[in-house]
C-alpha atoms as one frame of an Amber mdcrd trajectory, in Angstrom:
protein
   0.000   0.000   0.000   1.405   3.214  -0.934   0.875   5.538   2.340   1.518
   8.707  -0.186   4.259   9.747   2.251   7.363   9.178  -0.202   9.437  12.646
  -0.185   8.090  14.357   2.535   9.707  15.590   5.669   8.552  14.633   9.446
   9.780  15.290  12.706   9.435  13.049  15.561   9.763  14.119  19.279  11.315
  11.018  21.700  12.734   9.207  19.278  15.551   7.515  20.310  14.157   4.499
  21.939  11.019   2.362  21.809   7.742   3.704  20.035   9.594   6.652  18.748
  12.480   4.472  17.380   9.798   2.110  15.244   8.290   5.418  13.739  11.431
   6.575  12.660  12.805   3.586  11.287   9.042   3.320   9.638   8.880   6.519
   7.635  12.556   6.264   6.709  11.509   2.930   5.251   8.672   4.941   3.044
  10.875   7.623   1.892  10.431  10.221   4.543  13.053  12.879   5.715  12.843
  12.208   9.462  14.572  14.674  12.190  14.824  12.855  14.712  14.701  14.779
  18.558  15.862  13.244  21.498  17.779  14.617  24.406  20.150  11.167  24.640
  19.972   9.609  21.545  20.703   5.859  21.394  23.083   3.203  19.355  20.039
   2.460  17.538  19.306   5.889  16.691  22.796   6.346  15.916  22.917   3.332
  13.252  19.609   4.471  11.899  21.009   8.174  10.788  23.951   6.096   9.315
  21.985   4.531   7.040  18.835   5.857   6.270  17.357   9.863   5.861  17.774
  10.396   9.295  19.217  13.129  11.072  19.570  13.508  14.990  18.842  16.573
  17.069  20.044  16.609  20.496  17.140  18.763  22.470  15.449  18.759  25.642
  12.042  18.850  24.887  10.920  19.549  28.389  12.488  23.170  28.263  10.862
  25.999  27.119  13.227  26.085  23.984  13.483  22.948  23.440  10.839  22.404
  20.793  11.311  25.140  19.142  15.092  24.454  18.386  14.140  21.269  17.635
  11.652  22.736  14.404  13.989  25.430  13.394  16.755  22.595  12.783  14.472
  20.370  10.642  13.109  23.612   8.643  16.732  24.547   7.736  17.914  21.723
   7.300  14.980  20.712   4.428  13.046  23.517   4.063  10.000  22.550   5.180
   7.846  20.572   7.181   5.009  17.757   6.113   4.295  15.632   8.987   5.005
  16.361  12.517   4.814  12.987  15.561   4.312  14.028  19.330   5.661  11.323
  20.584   7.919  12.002  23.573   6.880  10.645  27.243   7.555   9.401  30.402
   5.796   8.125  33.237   6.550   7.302  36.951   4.950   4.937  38.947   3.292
   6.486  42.017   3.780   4.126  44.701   3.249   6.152  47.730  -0.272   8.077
  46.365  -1.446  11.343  45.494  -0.776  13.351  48.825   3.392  12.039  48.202
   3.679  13.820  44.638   5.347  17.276  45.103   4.745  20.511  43.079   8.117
  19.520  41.090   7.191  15.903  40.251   3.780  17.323  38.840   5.708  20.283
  36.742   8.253  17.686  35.451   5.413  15.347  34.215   3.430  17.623  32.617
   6.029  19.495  30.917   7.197  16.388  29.328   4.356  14.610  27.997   2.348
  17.762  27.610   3.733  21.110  27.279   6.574  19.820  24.898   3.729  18.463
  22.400   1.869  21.897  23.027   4.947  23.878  22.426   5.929  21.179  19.556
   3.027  21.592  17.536   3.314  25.787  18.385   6.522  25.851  16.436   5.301
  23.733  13.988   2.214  24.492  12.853   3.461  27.659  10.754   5.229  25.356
   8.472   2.856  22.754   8.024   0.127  25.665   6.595   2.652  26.308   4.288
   2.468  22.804   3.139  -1.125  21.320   3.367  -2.076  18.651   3.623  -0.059
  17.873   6.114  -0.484  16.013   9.499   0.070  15.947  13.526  -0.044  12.478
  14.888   0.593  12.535  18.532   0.885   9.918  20.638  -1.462   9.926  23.724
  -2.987   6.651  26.338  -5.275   5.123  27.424  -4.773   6.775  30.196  -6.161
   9.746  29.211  -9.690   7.866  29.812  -8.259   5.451  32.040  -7.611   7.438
  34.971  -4.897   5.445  37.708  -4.286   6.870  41.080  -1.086   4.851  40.153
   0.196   7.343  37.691  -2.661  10.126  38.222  -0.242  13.231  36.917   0.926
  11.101  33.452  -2.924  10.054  33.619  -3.781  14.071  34.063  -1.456  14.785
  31.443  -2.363  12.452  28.759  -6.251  13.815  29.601  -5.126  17.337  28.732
  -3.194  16.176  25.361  -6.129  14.411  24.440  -8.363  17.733  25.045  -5.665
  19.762  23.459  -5.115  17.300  20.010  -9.411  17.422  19.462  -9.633  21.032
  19.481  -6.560  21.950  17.499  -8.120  19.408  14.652 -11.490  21.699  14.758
  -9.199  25.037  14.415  -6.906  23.555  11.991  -8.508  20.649   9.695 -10.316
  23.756   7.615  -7.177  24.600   6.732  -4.789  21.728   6.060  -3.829  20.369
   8.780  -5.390  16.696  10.194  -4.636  16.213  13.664  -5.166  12.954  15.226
  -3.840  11.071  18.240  -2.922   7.400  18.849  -3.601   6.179  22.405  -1.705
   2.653  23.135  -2.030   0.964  26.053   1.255  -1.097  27.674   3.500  -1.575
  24.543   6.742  -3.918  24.810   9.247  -1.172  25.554  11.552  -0.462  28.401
   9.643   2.411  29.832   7.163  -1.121  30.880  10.013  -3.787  30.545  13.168
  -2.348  30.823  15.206  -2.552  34.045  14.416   0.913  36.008  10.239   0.460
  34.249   7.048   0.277  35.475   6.949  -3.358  35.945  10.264  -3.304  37.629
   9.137  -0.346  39.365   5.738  -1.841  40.861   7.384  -4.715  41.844  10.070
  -3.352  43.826  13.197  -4.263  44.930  13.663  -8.271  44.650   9.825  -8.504
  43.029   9.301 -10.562  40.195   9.115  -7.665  37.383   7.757 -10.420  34.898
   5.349 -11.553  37.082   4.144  -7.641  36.993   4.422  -7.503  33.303   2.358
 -10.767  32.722  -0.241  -9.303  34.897  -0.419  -5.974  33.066  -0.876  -7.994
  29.568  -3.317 -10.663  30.846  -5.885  -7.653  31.329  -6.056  -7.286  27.594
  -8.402  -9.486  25.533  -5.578 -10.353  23.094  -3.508 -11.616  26.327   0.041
  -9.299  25.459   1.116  -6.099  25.377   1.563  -4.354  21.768   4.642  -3.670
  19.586   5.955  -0.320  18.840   5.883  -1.481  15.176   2.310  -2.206  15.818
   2.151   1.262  16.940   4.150   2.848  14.329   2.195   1.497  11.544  -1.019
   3.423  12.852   0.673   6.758  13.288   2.143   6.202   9.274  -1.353   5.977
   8.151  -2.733   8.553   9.960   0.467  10.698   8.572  -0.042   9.153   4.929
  -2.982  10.733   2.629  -4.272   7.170   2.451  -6.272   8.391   5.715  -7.341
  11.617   4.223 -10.624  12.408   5.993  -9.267  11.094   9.127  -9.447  14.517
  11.434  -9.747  14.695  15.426  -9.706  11.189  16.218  -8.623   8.747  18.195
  -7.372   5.479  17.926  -7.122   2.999  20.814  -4.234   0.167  20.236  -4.460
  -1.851  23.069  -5.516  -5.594  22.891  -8.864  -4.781  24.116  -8.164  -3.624
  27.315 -10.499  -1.001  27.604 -14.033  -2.354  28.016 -16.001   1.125  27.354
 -17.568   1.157  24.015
C-alpha cells in the first residue's frame, strides 16, 4: 500500500528508543526525511542516521526552547515541514499516592508529555500551513480515559493532550492540517520492561518484574502487550494521505483492554 508519504519531511519528538524508534525507522523505510529529537539519543538511533534519511537533534524537549530548536533545525535543514509525531513521554509509577507527589514531580510530568507536544506543535504548525495537507499524529494513552491513582499526573497529562489534540483538529482541519492522536495501552518497551520500568518499578526491589508484566498484559483481551511497530504502523497511516478524511480522532491500540464502548 502506498501511504503517499514518499518525499516528505517529518519530525518526531522522543525518538531515540522504543515507540519513537519504530516510527522513525518506519517513515525512513517509506521515503520520509525524518529529524529525529531526542535529548540522549541511542546506538540504535545512531545506526539508523547512518543509514537511512535520518538526522539527529540533540534537544530537551521539556524546556521551554526545546521544541522550538528542535523545528527550526528540521526547517533549515529541508526547508519545510510535512508531517510532525508528538511522541515524547515518560511516566513514573506512584507508589506512595497522590498526597506524596510534590509541586516539582507534577511540573516535570506535565512538561514532558504535555507542554513539549503543546509547544511542539506551536513551532510547527506555521510550516505545516505552508504545506497542506499535512499532518500531527501525537501519541497519547489510554490513560487519558483510564484514569490510575497509580500514575494520576501522566494520567492528568495524557487527559489534557487528548483535550488539546481534538480542538486543534477543529481550528486547523479547515485549513490543512489533520490532527489525530494514537492512544496505546502497555507496549513492549523499556519504559514497561526495561530494568528501572514500570513493571520493575511496581514490583520493587527483589519482586518478580515479569510476574508484573504478565499481569499488566493478561488484562487485555488479546492476552500481550503491543509492539511499537504495531504502533508505528497506525501513526504512518494517519500521517499518509491514504487516511485523508481522518481529522480529530482517536485510535485505541491496546488488545482490548479497555471495556467502554
Amino acid at each position: 500500500m502506498d501511504l503517499q508519504l514518499t518525499g516528505k519531511v517529518a519530525v518526531v519528538t522522543g525518538a531515540s528508543k522504543g515507540i519513537g524508534l519504530a516510527i522513525t525507522r518506519a517513515l525512513a523505510a517509506e521515503g520520509v526525511s525524518v529529524v529525529a529529537g531526542a535529548r540522549g539519543g541511542s546506538p540504535e538511533l545512531t545506526e539508523l542516521a547512518a543509514t537511512a534519511a535520518v538526522h539527529v537533534v540533540a534537544v530537551d524537549l521539556s524546556t521551554v526552547d526545546g521544541p522550538a530548536q528542535l523545528i527550526a533545525e528540521a526547517v533549515r535543514r529541508y526547508g519545510g515541514l510535512d508531517v510532525l509525531v508528538n511522541n515524547v513521554g515518560a511516566v513514573k509509577p506512584r507508589l506512595d499516592g497522590f498526597l506524596a507527589i510534590p509541586d516539582d514531580d507534577w511540573i516535570q510530568t506535565l512538561n514532558l508529555n504535555f507542554l513539549a507536544a503543546v509547544r511542539t506543535t506551536r513551532a510547527a504548525l506555521p510550516h505545516l500551513l505552508e504545506r497542506t495537507p499535512s499532518t500531527i499524529v501525537t501519541i497519547s494513552s489510554v490513560n487519558a480515559v483510564l484514569p490510575d491513582p497509580g500514575v494520576i499526573d501522566y494520567s492528568a497529562a495524557k487527559g489534557a493532550l487528548a483535550n488539546f489534540s481534538k480542538s486543534l483538529s477543529k481550528e486547523f482541519g479547515p485549513r490543512g492540517v489533520r490532527i489525530n492522536t494514537v492512544s496505546p495501552g502497555p507496549v513492549e518497551t523499556a519504559l514497561w520492561l526495561g530494568e528501572h520500568g514500570v513493571a520493575a518499578t511496581v514490583a520493587g526491589v527483589g519482586g518478580d518484574a515479569a510476574a508484573v508484566a504478565k499481569a499488566a498484559a493478561g488484562q487485555a483481551a488479546t492476552g500481550r502487550f503491543t509492539h511499537p511497530d504495531e504502533v508505528a504502523d497506525l501513526v504512518l497511516l494517519l500521517a499518509g494521505g491514504r487516511a485523508g478524511n481522518v481529522a480529530g480522532t482517536d485510535i485505541v491500540i491496546d488488545g482490548g483492554l479497555l471495556t467502554t464502548l
